[in-house]
C-alpha positions in Angstrom: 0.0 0.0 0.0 1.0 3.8 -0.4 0.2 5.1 3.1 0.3 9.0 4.2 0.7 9.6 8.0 1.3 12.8 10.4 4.3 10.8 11.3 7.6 13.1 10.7 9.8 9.9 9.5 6.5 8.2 8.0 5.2 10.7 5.8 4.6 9.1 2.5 5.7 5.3 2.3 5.5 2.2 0.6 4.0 -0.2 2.7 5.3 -4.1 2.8 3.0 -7.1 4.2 4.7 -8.0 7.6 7.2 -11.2 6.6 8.7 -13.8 9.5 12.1 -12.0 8.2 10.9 -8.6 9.1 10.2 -9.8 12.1 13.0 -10.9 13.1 15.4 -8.3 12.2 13.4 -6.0 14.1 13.9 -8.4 17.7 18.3 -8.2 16.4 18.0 -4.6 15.7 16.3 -4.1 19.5 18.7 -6.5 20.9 21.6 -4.8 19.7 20.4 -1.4 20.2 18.8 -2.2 23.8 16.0 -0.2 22.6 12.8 -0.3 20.5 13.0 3.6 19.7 13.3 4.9 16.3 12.4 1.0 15.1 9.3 1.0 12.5 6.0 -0.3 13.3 5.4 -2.0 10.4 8.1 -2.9 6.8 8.2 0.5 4.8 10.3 2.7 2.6 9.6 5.8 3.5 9.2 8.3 -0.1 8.6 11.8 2.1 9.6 13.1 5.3 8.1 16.1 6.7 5.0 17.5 7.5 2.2 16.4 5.8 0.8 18.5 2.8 -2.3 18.2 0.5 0.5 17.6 -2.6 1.1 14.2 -0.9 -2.9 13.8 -1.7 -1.5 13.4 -5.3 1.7 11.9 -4.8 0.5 8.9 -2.9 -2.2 8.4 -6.0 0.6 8.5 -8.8 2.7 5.8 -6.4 0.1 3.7 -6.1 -0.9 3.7 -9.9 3.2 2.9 -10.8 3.8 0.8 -7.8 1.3 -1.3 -6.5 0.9 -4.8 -8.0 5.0 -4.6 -9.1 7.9 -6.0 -7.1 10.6 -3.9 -5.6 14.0 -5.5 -4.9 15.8 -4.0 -2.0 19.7 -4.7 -2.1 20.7 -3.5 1.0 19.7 -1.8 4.8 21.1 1.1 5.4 21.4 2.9 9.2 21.0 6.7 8.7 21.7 9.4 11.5 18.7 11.4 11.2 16.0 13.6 13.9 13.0 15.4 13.5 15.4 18.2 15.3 18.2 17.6 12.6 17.9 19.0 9.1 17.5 16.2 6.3 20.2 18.1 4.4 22.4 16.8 7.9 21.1 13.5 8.0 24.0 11.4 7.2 24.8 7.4 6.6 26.7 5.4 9.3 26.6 2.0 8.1 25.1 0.3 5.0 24.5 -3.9 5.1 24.0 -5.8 1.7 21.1 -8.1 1.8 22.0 -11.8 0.4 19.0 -13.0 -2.5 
């Protein structure tokens, strides 16, 4: 699904069916982090971050008429730096993992 939320790191996002996988990286990611903050609720890529506008109205239509019903490889995670209190132009990567096929 193409899904718009209030949510600052949520904004516009592609929305993925929960998978076992999923699942369980989320429990390694809490583990190793000894929190659950900042960890998504649900499998996304996130599109838009920000406040939400009426222009994402449109947007989220024209993604779900290119992107729904397709498959999108993803070929690695990447951990980001990032804050609703630090500019996106300031966000910056600290780490990126390559996911095996």
């Amino acid at each position: 699904a193409v899904e718009c939320s209030p949510h600052f790191f949520r904004s516009l996002v592609l929305q993925f069916a929960p998978t076992d996988a999923f699942t369980a990286l989320q429990a390694a990611m809490q583990a190793g982090s000894h929190t659950d903050v900042g960890l998504s609720p649900f499998p996304h890529l996130s599109v838009a971050y920000g406040d939400n506008g009426p222009d994402l109205v449109d947007l989220r239509q024209e993604l779900s008429d290119v992107w729904l019903g397709h498959e999108i490889v993803l070929d690695r995670l990447s951990i980001c730096h990032s804050a609703k209190t630090v500019p996106i132009a300031d966000w910056h990567y600290l780490a990126d993992y390559p996911l095996a096929k």
